[in-house]
C-alpha positions as a Markdown table, in Angstrom:
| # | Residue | x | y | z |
|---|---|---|---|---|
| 1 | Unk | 98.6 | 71.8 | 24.0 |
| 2 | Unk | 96.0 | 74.6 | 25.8 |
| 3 | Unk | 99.0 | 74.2 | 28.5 |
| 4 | Unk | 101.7 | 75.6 | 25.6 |
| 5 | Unk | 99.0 | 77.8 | 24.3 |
| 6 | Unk | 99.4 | 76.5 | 21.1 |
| 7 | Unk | 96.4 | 74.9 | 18.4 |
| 8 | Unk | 98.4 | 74.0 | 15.3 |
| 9 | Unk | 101.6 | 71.5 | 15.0 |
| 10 | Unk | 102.9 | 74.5 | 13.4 |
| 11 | Unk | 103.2 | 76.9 | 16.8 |
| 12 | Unk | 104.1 | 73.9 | 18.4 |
| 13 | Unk | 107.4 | 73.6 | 16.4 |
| 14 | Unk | 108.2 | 77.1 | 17.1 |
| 15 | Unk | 108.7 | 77.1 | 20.7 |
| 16 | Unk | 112.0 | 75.8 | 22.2 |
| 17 | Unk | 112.2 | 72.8 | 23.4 |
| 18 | Unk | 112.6 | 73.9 | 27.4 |
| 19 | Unk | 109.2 | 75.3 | 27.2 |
| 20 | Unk | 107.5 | 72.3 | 25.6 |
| 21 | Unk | 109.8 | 69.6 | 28.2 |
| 22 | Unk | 107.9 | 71.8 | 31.3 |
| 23 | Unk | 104.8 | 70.5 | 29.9 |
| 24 | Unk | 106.0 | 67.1 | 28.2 |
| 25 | Unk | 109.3 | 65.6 | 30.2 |
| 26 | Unk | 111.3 | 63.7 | 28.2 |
| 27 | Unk | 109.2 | 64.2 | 25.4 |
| 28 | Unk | 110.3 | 67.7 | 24.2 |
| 29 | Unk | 112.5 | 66.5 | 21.1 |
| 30 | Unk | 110.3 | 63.8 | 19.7 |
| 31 | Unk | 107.1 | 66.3 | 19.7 |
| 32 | Unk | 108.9 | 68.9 | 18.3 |
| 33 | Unk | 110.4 | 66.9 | 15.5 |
| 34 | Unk | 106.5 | 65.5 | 14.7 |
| 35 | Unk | 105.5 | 68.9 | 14.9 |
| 36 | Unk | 108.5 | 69.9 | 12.3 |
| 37 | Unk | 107.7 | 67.2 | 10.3 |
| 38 | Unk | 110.6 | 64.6 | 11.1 |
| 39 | Unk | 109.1 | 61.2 | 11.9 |
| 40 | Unk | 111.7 | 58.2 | 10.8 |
| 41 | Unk | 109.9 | 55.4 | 12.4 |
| 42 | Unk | 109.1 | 52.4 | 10.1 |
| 43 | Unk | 105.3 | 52.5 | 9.3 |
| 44 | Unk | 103.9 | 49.5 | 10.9 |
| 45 | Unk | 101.2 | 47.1 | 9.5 |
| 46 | Unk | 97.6 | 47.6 | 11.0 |
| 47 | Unk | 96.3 | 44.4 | 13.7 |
| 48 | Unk | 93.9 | 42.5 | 12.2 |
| 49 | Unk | 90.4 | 43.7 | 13.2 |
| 50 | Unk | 88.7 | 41.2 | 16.0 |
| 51 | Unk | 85.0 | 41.3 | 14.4 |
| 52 | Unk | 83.1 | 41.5 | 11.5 |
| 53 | Unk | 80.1 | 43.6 | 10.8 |
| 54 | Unk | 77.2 | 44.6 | 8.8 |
| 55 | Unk | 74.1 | 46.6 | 9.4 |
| 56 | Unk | 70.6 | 47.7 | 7.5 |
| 57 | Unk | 68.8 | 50.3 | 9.0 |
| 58 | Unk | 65.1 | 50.8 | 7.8 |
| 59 | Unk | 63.7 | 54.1 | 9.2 |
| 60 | Unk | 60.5 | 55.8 | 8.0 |
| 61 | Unk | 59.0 | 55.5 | 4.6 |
| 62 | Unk | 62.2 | 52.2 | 4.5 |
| 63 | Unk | 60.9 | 50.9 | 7.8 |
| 64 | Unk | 60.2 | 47.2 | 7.1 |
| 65 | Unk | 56.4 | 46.4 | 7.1 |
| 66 | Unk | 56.1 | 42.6 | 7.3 |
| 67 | Unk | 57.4 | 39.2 | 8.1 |
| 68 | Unk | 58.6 | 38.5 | 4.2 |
| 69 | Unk | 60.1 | 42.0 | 3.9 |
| 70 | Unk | 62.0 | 41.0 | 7.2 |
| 71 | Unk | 62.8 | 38.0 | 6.0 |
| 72 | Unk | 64.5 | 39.1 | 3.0 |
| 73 | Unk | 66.7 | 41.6 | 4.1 |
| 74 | Unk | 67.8 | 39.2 | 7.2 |
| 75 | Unk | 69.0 | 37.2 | 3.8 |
| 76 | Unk | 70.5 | 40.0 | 2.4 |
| 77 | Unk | 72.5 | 40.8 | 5.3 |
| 78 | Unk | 73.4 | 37.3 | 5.9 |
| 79 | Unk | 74.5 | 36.9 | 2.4 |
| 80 | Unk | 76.8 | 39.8 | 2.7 |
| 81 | Unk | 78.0 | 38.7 | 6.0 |
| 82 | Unk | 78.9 | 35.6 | 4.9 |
| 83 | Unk | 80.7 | 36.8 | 1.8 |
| 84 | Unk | 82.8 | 39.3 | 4.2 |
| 85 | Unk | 83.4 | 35.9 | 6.5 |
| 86 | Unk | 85.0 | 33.8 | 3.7 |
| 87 | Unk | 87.1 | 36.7 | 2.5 |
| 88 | Unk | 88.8 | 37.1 | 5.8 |
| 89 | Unk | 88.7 | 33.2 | 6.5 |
| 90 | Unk | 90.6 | 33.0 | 3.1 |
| 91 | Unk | 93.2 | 35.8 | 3.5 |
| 92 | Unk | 93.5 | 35.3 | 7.7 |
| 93 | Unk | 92.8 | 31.4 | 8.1 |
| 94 | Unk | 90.7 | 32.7 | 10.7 |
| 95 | Unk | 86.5 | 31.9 | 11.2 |
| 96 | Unk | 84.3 | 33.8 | 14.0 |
| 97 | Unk | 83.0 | 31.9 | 17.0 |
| 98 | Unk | 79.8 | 33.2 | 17.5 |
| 99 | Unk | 77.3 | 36.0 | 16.0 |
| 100 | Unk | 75.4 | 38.4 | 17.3 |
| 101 | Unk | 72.3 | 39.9 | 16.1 |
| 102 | Unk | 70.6 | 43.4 | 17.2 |
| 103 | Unk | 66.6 | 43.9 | 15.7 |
| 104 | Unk | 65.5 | 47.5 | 17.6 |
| 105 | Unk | 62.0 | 48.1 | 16.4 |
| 106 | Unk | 60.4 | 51.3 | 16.5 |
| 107 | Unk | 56.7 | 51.5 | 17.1 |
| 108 | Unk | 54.7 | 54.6 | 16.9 |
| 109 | Unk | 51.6 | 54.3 | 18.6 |
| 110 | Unk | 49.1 | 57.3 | 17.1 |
| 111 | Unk | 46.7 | 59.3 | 19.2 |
């Protein structure tokens, strides 16, 4: 687009569509007609996504402080995992073959 000296979709439907084939060949019309608004290709249903995922961050004053505060979250996330898991395995007849799990501890060491 910096090419066409253009920023908006609305410059970019202004020029002629010479100009805009020197920078896009063979693309010229179907730009344009974006830019213009014209789109008339069917809207297409989105993949199925390949992973599942959860997350619990615990900085500062949240930062976890002990084995049974660990624990219990590492419950809580699995219990919402697992709920997320039988959703998709009852809408996609699909179940995950494996699981990974991240822990990144922070340790401040005072001087």
């Amino acid at each position: 687009m910096r090419r066409l000296g253009v920023e908006t979709a609305g410059e970019l439907a202004g020029l002629s569509s010479g100009v805009v084939e020197g920078c896009f060949p063979g693309q010229s019309g179907y730009l344009i007609g974006l830019a213009s608004g014209d789109h008339n290709e069917p809207v297409q249903d989105r993949a199925l996504v390949k992973s599942l995922g959860n997350s619990k961050t615990f900085f500062g004053s949240s930062a976890l402080q002990s084995n049974p505060e660990a624990r219990h979250w590492l419950s809580q996330l699995a219990c919402e995992l697992h709920v997320r898991y039988q959703a998709d395995l009852s809408k996609n007849r699909r179940a995950p073959r494996s699981l990974t799990l991240t822990v990144h501890h922070l340790s401040l060491i005072h001087i």
